[in-house]
N, C-alpha and C positions, 0 to 999 in steps of 0.2 A: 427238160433239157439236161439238168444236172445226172438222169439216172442213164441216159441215151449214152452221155459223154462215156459216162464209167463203162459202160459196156462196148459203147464202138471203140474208144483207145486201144481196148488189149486187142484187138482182129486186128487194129492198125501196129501194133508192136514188132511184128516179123517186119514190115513194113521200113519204119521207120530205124530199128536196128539195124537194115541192110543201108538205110540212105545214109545215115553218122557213121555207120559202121561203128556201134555200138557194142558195147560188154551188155551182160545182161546187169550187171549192174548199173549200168545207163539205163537201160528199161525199166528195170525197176524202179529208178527214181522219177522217172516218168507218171508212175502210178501212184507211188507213194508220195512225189511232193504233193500231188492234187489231194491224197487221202489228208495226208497229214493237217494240212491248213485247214483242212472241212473239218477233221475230226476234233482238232484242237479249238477252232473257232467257234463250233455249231451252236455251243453253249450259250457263247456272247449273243449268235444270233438269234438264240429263242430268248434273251434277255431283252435284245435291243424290240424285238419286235412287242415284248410282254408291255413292255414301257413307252415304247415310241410312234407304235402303231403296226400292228402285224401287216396288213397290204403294204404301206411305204416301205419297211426294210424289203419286203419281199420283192419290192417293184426293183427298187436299190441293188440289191442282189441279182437280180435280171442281168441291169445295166454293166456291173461290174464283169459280173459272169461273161458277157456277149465281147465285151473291151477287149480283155486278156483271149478269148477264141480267137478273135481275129489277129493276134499276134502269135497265139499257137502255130496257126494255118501259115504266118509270114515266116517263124522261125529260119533261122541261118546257120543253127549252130543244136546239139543236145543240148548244149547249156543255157542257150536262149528258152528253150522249149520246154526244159523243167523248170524257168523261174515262171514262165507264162501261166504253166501249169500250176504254180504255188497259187498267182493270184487268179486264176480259175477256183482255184478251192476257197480263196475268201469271199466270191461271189456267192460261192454253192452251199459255204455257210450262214450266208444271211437269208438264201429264198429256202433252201429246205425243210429245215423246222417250221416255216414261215407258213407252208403247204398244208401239210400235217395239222396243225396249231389253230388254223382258220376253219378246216372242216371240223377240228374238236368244240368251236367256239359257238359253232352254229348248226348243233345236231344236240336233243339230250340224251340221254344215258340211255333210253332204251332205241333208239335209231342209230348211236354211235358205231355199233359192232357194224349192221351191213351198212353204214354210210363210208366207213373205214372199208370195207372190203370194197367197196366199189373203188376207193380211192386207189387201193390195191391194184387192183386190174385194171384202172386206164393203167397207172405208171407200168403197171407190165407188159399189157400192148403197144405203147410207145419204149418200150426194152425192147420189142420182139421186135420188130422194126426197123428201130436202131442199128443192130449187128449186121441187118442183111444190106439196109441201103447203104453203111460204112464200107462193107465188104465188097459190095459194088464198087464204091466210089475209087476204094481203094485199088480194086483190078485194074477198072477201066479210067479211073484220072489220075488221082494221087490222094497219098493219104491227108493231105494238109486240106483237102476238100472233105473228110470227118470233123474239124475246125470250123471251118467254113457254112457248113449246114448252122450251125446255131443264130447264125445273124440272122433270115428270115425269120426263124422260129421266135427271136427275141420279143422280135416286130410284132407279132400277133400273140405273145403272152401278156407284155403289156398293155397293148389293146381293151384283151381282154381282164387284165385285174380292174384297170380303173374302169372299167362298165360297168361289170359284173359284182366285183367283190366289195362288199362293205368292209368298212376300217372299225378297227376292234383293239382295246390295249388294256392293260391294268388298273384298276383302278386307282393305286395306292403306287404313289409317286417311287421311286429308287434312283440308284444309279449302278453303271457300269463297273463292272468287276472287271479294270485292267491290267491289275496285278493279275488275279486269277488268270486270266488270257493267257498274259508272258511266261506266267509259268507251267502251263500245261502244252504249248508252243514249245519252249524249251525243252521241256523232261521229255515230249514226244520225239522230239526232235533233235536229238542226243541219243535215244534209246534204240531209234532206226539208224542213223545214221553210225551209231556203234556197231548194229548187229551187222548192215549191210559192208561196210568198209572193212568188217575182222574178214570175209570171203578172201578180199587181197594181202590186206595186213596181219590176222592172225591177231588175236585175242590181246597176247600182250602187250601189241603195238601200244604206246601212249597214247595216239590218238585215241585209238579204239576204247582204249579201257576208262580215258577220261571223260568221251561221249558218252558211257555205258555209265558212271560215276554220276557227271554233271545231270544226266536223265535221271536218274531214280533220285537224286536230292532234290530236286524239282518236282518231282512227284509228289514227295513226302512230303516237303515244302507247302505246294498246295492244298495236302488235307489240312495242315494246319490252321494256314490264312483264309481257305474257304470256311472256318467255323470262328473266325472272327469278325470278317469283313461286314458289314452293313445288311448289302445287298450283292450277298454269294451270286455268282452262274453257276455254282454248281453246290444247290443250298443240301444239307447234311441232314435237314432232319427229312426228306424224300426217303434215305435208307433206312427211315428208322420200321419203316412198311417192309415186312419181311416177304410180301409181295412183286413191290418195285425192284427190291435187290435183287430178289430170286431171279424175276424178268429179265434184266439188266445183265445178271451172270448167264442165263442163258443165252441170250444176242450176243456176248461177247465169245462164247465158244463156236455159234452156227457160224457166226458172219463170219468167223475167223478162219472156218473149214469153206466158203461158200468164197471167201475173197482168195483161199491158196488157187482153188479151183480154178476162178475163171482170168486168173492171172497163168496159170498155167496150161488148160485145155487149147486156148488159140495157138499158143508158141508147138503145141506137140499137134497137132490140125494140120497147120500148114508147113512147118518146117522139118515133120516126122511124117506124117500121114500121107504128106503132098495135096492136100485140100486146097484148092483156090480162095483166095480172100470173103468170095461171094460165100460159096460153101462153109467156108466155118464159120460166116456168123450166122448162118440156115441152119445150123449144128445144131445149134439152143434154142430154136425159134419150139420145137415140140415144147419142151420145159414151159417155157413161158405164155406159150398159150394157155397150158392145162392150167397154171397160175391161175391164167385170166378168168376163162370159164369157170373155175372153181371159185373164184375169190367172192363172190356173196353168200355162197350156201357152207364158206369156212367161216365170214364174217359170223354167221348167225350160229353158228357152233356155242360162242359161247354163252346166249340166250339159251338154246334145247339142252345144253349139256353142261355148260360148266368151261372153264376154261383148262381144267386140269388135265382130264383126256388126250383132245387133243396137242397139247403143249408135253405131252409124255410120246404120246404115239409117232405124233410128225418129224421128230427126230432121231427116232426108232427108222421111222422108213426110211430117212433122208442116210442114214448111216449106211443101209441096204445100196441105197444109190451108187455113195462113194466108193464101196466096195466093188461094185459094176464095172465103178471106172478103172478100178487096178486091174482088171482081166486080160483086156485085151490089149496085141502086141503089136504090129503094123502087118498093111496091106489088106486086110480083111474088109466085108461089108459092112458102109455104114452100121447100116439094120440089125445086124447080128451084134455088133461088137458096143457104140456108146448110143445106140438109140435107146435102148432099156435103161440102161443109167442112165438117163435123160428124162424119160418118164417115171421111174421109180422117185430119184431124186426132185421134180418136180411133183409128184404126189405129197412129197412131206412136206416139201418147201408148202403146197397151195394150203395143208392143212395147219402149218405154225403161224406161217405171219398174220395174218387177221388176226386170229384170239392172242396170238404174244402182244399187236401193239395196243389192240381192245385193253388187254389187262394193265399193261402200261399207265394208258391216259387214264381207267374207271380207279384208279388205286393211290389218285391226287385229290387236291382241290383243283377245281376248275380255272380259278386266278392265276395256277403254275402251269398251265396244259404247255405252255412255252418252253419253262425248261425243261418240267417232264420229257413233253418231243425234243428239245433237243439233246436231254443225257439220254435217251437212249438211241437217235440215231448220231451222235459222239460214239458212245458203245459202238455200237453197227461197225462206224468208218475207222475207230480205231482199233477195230480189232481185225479188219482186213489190212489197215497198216502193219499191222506188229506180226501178222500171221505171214504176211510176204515175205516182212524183212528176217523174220525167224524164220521159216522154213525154205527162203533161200539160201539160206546156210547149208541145209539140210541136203534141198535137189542139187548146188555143189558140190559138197564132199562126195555123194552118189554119186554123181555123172561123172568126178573125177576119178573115184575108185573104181567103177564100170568101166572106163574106157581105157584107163592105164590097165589094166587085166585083161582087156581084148587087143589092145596095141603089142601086148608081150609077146606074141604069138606071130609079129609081125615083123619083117625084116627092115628096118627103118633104120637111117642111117642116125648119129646124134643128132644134124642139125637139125633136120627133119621133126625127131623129137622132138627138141626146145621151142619150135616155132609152134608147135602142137603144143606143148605147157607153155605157151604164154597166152595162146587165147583160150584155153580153154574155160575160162568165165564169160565165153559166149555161148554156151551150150549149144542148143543144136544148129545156132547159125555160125557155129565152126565148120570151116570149109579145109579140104586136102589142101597143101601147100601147091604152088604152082611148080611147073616141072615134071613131076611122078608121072609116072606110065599108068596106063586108064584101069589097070588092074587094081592096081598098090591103090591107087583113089578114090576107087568104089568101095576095095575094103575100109578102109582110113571111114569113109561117109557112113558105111552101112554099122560100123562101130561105134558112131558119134549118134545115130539116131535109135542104138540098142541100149547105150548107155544113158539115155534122156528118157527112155520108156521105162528103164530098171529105176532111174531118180524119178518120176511120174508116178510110179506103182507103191514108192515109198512113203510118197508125199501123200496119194488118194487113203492110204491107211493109218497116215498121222489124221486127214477128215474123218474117219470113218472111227476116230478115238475121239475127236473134238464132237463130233454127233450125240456120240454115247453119253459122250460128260452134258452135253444141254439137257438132254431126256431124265439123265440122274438128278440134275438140278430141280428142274420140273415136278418130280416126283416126291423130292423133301421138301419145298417151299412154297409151291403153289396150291392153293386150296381150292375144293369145286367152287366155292363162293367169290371166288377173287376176281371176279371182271365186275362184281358190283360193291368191291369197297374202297371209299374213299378215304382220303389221308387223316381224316378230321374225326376217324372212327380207329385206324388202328395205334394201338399203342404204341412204348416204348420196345426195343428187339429185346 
């Protein structure tokens, strides 16, 4: 449910931005409230489930997760529907890690890699899925019916946990780090909320720069009181495994190129390309298949080889991908232009994830596999937070500079202009002004979806740098031996 969401919301984005008539920075809080809460929380909830029982939070997490859908789906207002989405995300931090954490609990060390790869490939068949019947829903109902799908789904998760899944918890009693929470909530959540708000306000605003202030003192903050507290969420000596680290900094560069992407690929799909809702979430449906099929014979990679390999290679190719995607300009064939970035980048992708989260969980004690899973999908979700809210800085200043340099050329009266600088933080679901002659309009359009492509090709080679820097990580940090050591054997860094 939680990976469906993350994937049908952006194909509902064009959507939903035309129904609020939306900035893109309403979209993007859209995404980001739901990152935010998951990434900041995840930790608690591989804590809560370490301590309290991994099936109950995860069931827990269900409930909440399903509550807030259906207030998504009722939404009245963007504003309604980014707070919904925050608590969407405190559901998606109690069952996610919760998932993960149960398959580490009851597989041993040499079945973990393909038991992990299998887990792999359901979740990416139920991704691949996702996009098309969102896309659907979105053509032919509404998008508040991407919402809405989670309540059946809810119905038969639970079902099946209390059948199915035995309860499992830590031995050795603790309690919640809710200081650490607040403060990793915060300092996320100042740090986005600075980056996204300087687009309007501009760096020096107060706001801005005391959101960007209050977030890194909260950061800092938290390493501190995480190496006092009792019983940490996010316990310090995990880094002292120059393996976990390493891991840990690579997830935070991929997800971070992997989250600009498919925040960005649906908005240029359908509101640049002219792709139908259906069609762009069929866009990625190849990607994620190869995922799927490939994900046992990547899991067992790091049994025949090592996990170093491929944790160097798979982001070697996934860079090739990204670079795929800055090529091509509009109106071309699918097949020619992002079906190969499609497949390429889904080649690295099917060859990193198995052995990154293999290396992960085998590089703990088994009593932590909780927060293990949850710092590193925390990593994963906040590093597509901070990769959104930073690099939509980025695809605005682009698409602002691209489209003022093609408007020049253009005979537009002042007001015309100004009405055109003041949405233009809609990017390409900026429309001509009403009035203009069908000439003046189609230029104004075909300028606004030149200037999205030239911010699009800028962004796919900020990925195609974040790919590079994971493979480099990989390469100094990771050892051939590292999917089989545990924390209780590596030393001090």
């Amino acid at each position: 449910m939680a990976l469906i969401d993350g994937t049908v919301v952006n194909v509902a984005l064009p959507a939903v931005q035309a129904s609020f008539h939306a900035s893109v920075v309403d979209v993007q809080w859209v995404i980001e409230s739901y990152g935010l809460f998951l990434g900041a929380l995840i930790l608690v909830g591989g804590s809560l489930g370490d301590l309290f029982g991994r099936r109950l939070i995860f069931v827990l997490g269900i409930a909440i997760f399903t509550v807030a859908s259906a207030v998504c789906g009722s939404a009245v207002s963007i504003h309604q529907l980014i707070i919904a989405r925050s608590i969407q995300g405190v559901g998606a931090a109690l069952l996610v890690p919760g998932s993960l954490a149960i398959i580490s609990v009851s597989f041993d060390e040499q079945a973990r890699g393909r038991a992990i790869g299998t887990w792999s490939g359901f979740t990416a068949i139920t991704t691949a899925i996702g996009p098309v019947v969102g896309g659907w829903l979105v053509e032919h109902g509404s998008w508040r019916w991407v919402f809405f799908i989670n309540l059946p789904l809810a119905i038969a998760v639970i079902a099946i946990s209390l059948w199915h899944i035995p309860e499992s918890r830590i031995a050795i009693a603790g309690r919640i780090d809710w200081s650490g929470a607040l403060l990793a909530t915060v300092g996320l959540g100042g740090l986005v909320a600075g980056f996204m708000q300087s687009v309007n306000l501009g760096f020096r605003n107060p706001l801005v720069f005391g959101s960007l202030i209050l977030g890194i003192a909260c950061l800092i903050a938290l390493v501190f009181v995480e190496g006092k507290v009792t019983s940490p969420m996010l316990p310090l000596a995990l880094f002292e495994s120059h393996t976990f680290t390493g891991a840990n900094l690579l997830t935070l560069f991929l997800y971070a190129a992997i989250g600009i992407l498919f925040f960005l690929f649906p908005l240029n799909l359908i509101q640049v390309q002219g792709y139908s809702a259906t069609a762009a979430g069929a866009a990625v449906l190849p990607m994620i298949l190869l995922m799927f099929f490939l994900a046992r014979w990547s899991g067992g990679l790091v049994a025949r080889r090592g996990p170093r390999i491929p944790l160097i290679t798979g982001p070697l190719v996934a860079a090739c991908g990204f670079a795929l995607f800055a090529v091509p300009s509009m109106g071309e064939s699918y097949w020619k232009t992002f079906f190969p970035a499609i497949i390429v980048l889904g080649f690295g992708a099917s060859v990193t994830v198995a052995p990154l989260t293999t290396v992960v969980l085998n590089s703990i004690d088994q009593d932590r596999v909780g927060s293990a899973s949850g710092i590193n999908n925390a990593v994963a979700r906040i590093a597509g937070v901070l990769a959104i809210a930073i690099f939509g800085i980025v695809m605005v200043k682009a698409f602002v500079s691209q489209l003022n340099h093609s408007l020049a050329h253009l005979s537009l009266s002042p007001v015309v202009r100004q009405e055109l600088h003041a949405n233009e933080t809609k990017l390409a679901g900026l429309r001509a002004p009403l009035g203009l002659d069908s000439s003046t309009s189609n230029a104004i359009e075909q300028s606004v979806r030149e200037a999205f492509v030239f911010g699009f090709r800028i962004a796919m080679l900020g990925c195609v740098a974040l790919s590079l820097a994971s493979a480099a990580v990989a390469w100094l940090t990771i050892r051939k031996d590292s999917g089989h050591v545990s924390l209780a054997m590596v030393g001090p860094a």
